[in-house]
C-alpha positions as CSV (number, residue, x, y, z in Angstrom):
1,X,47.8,111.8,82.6
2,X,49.5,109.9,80.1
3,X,48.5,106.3,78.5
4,X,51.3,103.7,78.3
5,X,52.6,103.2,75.3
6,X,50.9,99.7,73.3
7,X,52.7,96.3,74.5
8,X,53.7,95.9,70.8
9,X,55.9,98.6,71.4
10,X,57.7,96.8,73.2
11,X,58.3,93.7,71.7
12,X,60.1,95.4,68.8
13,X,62.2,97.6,71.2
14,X,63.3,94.1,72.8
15,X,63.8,92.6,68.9
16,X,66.1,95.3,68.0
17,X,68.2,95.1,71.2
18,X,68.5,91.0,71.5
19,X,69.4,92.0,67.1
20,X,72.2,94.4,68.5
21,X,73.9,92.4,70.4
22,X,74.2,89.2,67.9
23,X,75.7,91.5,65.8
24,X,78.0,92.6,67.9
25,X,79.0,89.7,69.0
26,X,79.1,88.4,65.7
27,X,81.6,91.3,64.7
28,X,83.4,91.0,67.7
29,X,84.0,87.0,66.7
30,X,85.3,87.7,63.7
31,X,87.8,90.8,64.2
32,X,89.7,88.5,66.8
33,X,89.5,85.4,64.3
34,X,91.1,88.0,61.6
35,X,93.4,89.3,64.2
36,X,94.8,86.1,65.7
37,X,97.8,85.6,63.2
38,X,99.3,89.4,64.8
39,X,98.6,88.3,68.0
40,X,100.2,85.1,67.7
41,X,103.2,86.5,66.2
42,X,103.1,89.6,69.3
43,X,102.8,86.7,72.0
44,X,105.4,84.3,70.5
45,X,102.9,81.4,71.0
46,X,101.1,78.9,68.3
47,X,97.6,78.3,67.0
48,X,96.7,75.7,69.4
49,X,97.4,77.8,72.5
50,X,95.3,80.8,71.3
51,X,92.7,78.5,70.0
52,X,92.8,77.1,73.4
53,X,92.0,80.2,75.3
54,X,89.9,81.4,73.1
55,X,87.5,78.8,73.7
């Protein structure tokens, strides 16, 4: 029989998950900030429009 593994074990598994995901959401953020001038130009719309639906 096996013992489960120490609680702290798991508290640093949840840490690095709920850190994953910031960052990627962080990332993600960013590359469509950087990437809204193409796709305003693509769509033939304006800044307040894609702001707009952004949000």
């Amino acid at each position: 029989m096996t013992r489960p593994p120490p609680a702290d074990h798991y508290k640093w598994v949840v840490l690095a998950v709920t850190t994953i995901g910031v960052l990627m959401f962080a990332i993600d953020g960013t590359v469509v900030i950087l990437a809204l001038p193409v796709i305003i130009v693509d769509l033939h719309s304006n800044l307040v429009n894609m702001v707009w639906v952004l949000m």
